[in-house]
Structures are given as C-alpha cells and as structure tokens.
NUDRENLO-584200 format. One line per 2 residues: number of its first residue (from 1); their letters; for each residue z, x, y of C-alpha. Coordinates in steps of 0.25 Angstrom, whole numbers. Layout:
NUM) A) Z X Y; ... .
This chain:
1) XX) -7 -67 65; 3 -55 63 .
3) XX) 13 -59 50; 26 -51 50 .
5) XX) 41 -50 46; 53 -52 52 .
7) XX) 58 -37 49; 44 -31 57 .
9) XX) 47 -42 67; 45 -29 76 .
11) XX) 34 -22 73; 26 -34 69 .
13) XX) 27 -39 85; 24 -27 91 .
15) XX) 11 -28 81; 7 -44 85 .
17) XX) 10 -40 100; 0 -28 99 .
19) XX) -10 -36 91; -8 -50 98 .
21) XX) -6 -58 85; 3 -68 82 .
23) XX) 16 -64 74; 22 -73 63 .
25) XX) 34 -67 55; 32 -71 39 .
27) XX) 45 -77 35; 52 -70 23 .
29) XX) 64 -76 15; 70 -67 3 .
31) XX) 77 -76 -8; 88 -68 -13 .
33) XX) 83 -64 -27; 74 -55 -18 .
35) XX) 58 -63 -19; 53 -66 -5 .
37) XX) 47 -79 3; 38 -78 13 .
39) XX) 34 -87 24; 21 -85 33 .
41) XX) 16 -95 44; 8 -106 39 .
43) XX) -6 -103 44; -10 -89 47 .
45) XX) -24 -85 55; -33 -80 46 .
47) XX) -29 -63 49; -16 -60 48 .
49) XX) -8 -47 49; 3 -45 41 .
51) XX) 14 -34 48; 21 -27 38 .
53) XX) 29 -13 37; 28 -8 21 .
55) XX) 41 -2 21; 52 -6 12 .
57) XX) 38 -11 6; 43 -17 -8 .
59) XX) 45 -32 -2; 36 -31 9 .
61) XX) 24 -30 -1; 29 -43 -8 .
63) XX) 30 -49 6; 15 -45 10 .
65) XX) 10 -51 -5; 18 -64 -2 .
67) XX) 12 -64 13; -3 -61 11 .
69) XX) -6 -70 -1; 3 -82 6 .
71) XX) -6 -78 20; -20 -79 15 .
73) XX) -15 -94 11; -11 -98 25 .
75) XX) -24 -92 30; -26 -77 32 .
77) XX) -39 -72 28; -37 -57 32 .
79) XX) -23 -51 31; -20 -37 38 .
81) XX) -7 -28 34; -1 -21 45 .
83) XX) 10 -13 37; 12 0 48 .
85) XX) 19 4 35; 13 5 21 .
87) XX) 21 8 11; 19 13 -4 .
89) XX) 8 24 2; 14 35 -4 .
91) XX) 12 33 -20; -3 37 -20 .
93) XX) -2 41 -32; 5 42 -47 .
95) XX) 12 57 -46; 18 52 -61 .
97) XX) 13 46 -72; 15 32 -70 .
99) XX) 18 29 -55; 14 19 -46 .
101) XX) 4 22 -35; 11 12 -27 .
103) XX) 0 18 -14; -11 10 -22 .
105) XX) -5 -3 -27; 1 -6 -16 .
107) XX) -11 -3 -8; -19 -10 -18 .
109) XX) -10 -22 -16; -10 -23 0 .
111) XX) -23 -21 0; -26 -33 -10 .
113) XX) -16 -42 1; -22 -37 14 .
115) XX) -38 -37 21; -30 -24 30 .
117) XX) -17 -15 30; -16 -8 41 .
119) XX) -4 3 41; 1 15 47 .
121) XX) 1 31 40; 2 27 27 .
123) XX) 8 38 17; -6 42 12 .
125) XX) -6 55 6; -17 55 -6 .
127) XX) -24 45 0; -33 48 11 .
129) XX) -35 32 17; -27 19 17 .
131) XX) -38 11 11; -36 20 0 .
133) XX) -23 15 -2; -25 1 2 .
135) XX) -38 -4 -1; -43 -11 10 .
137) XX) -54 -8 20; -44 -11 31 .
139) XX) -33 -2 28; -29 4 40 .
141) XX) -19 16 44; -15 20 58 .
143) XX) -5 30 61; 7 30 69 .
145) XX) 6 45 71; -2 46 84 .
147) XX) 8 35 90; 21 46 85 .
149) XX) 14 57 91; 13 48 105 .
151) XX) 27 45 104; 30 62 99 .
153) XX) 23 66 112; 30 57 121 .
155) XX) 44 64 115; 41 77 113 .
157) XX) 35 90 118; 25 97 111 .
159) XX) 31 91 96; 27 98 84 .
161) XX) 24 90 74; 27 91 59 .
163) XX) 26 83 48; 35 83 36 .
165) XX) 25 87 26; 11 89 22 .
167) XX) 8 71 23; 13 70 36 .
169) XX) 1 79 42; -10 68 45 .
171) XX) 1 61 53; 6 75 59 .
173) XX) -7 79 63; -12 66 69 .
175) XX) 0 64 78; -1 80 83 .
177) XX) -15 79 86; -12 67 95 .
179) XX) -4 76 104; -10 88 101 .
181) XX) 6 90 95; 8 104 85 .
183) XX) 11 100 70; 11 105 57 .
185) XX) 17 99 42; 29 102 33 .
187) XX) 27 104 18; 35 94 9 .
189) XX) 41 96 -6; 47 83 -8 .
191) XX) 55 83 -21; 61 68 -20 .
193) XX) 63 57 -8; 73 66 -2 .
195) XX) 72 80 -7; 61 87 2 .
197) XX) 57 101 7; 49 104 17 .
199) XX) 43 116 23; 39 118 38 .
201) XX) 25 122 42; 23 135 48 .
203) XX) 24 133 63; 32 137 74 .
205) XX) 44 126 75; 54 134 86 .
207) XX) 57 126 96; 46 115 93 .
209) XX) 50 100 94; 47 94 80 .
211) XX) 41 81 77; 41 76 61 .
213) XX) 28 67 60; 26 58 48 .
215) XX) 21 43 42; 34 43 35 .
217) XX) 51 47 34; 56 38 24 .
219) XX) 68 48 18; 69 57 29 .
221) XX) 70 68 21; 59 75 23 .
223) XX) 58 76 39; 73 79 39 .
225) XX) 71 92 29; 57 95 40 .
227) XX) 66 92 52; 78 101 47 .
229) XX) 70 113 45; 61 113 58 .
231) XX) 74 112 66; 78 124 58 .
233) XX) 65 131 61; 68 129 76 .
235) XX) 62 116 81; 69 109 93 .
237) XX) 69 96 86; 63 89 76 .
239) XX) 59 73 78; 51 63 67 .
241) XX) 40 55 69; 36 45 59 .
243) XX) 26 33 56; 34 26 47 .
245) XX) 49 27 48; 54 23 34 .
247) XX) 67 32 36; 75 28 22 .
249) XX) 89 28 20; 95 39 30 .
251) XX) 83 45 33; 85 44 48 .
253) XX) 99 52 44; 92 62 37 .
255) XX) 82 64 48; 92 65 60 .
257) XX) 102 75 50; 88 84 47 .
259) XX) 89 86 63; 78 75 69 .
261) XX) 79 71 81; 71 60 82 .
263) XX) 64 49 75; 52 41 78 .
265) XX) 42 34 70; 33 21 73 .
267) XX) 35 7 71; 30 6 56 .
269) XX) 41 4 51; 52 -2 60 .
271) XX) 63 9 63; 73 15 75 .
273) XX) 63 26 74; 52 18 79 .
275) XX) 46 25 90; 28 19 90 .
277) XX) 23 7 87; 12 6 79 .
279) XX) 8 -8 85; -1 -6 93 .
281) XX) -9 3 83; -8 -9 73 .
283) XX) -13 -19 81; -27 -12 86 .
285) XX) -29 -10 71; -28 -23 69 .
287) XX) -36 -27 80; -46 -17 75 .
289) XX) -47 -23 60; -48 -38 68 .
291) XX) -60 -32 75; -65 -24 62 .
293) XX) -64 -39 55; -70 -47 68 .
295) XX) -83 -38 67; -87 -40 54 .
297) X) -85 -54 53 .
C-alpha cells in the first residue's frame, strides 16, 4: 500500500499508477494551537510506502514520527520512504563551534523510523554516499539529471551545459554525458543567502545556447547572477534545469529579471516548472528493493 497527503495528492498517483499499489490518503487535522492529528486506514498490509516530499520539512518530520510508529501497530512490518526530496542534507558538518549537523540527526532519526528511504540528488557535498547520511543498507538515490537532459535535448540544439558552481558538476556531468552535450562549471563565493559571486569558466559562450543544470534553486540568486553574466559574454539565451525546484520567496522574479528564459525542473517537488516526472524511476526502484527483499526471504 502507497500512504500519502492530500497536498502530494499528484505526485503520489502518478507514483501508485506506475507501481500498481493501492493509494490511501492519511487524514491530517491541525488543532489551532498548532499539534497535529493523524489518521491512517485501520489495517495496513504488512510493506507500506510512505510518499513524502522533505520540503518545508519542519512538520512533515513530525508527521512521518506520528505516521510510522501508529503503522507498525496496524500491521506494517517493512516501511519504505519515498521522499523524491530529502531535506536538511546540506549541514554536514559544525563550520562553528557549537552548530548542529542537522545531515546526521536527521539522517540518524529517518533511518531509525524507515527499513528503506529512497530519494533523489540529495545535497551531498562531504559525503560521498547516502547511507552515509542515513544509515540504512537500503538508502537509495536516483537522479533526475538524465530525465532533464532528455527533456534539454528535446528543446534545444547543441545546449551547453553549465552548472552554477563547483557542486553542481556531478549532476552537470552526467546529464552532458547523456547526450554527448558541451559543459563546464562556474565558481562560487557565497557571502550570505543572497549575496553571491560567481565566475564563468573558460569557454567559448558567443552565441551558444545556455542551459544552468543544478539539484537545487532555492533563493535564486545565484543562477540569476550566473545567468546575467553569460548573457553579457554573448550567449543567445540562457535557460535552468533543476531537480528540486524549492524557488523561495521571489526567486522565480529574480531568475526572469537576471534574463532567463525558461524554467524546468522535475516533479520533486510540485511546481509550474515541472517539466519530468520522476515516477516511473521510483516505482522500478521499488520494485527492485520488493525483488531484493523476495530473494532472500
């Protein structure tokens, strides 16, 4: 059974219609001093897949604690997270004296709810694998970069691909090599959320149409200040591709002001910008940790 929310209502149909497992929605009331009441069917099968998006994250972990303990009394014996968006990745480590590194606890505490997380490009940077991060031997991460570079091909001729900085060049790379498409990497000096620099590399940019690949935009910021100064070095256009469209605030704005045409990203995280879905991906995954499961019992 596939266990979802009423706000990934979308996503989590495109997902049981691929994998062919029965939705049912969890019911979720908020009282008004702000705690949260969950409601799941009465019996569940014994494997359960729990569909749920990590952005916004802060209530949505409360929600998966609430969930998971109240399912393994209704009868779930193995419980698999698909969250196609895992937040809190990005502190791997204490930069000051003092700091949380919010990539471990909260890996430690999904992988003490969950027997598998499956997710898509995480934001791993120190860490070379997810089970690093989430210690479970089924942590899983697939990449929506090879499905952008489809929909990229199918858009545009001969795209150069660049990435906005030094982190985006495992997803850059794997997306040109795809389609055989040109790319390179920007360098990044980020002094705050909003306040970034960034240098183009050294390639010819006349006339080329530009694509920005990343896992990410959140602020915007930085593909809009990568997007300003490509134009001025003489690209035709400049367009942005990403996994996970968090877009906060007026980051669309900011993009579209910088100059970019267009914006695609996948279905991660439900947007106007979404462009692939990542549902088929998910559900031979899942059919692949079934098998894995089925073989050595």
């Amino acid at each position: 059974m596939l266990l979802y929310f009423e706000d990934e209502l979308n996503g989590a149909t495109r997902l049981a219609q691929a994998t062919h497992l029965p939705a049912r929605r969890v019911e979720r009331h908020r009282f008004p001093d702000g705690e949260i009441k969950l409601r799941l069917p009465e019996i569940l099968p014994a494997r359960v897949v729990i569909f749920r998006t990590l952005n916004e994250p802060n209530d949505k972990l409360i929600e998966l604690l609430l969930v998971v303990q109240t399912a393994r009394t209704l009868g779930a014996t193995h419980l698999t997270l698909v969250a196609p968006y895992l937040a809190y990745m990005r502190q791997d480590m204490a930069f000051r004296p003092g700091e949380a590194i919010s990539q471990r606890i909260v890996g430690k505490f999904l992988a003490d709810l969950f027997d598998a997380v499956i997710t898509v490009d995480p934001h791993l940077h120190r860490v070379a694998t997810l089970q690093e991060a989430v210690p479970l031997a089924q942590a899983v991460v697939l990449s929506g970069a090879p499905l952008l570079s489809d929909w990229i091909a199918a858009q545009r001729q001969r795209p150069l691909l660049i990435g906005p900085d030094e982190e985006s060049a495992q997803w850059v790379a794997m997306a040109a090599d795809r389609h055989g498409f040109d790319h390179a990497v920007c360098r990044k000096l980020r002094r705050g959320d909003r306040d970034v620099e960034v240098a183009l590399p050294d390639v010819v940019l006349a006339g080329r149409q530009v694509v920005l690949l990343d896992d990410v935009a959140s602020t915007g910021h930085s593909v809009a200040r990568a997007a300003h100064l490509l134009l001025a070095a003489g690209a035709v256009s400049v367009d942005v591709a990403v996994t996970h469209a968090l877009f906060s605030g007026d980051a669309l704005q900011v993009m579209q002001a910088a100059g970019v045409s267009e914006v695609w990203s996948t279905d991660c995280i439900t947007h106007p910008s979404n462009v692939v879905s990542m549902a088929s991906a998910l559900a031979t995954t899942l059919a692949q940790l079934q098998a894995r499961h089925d073989g050595q019992n």
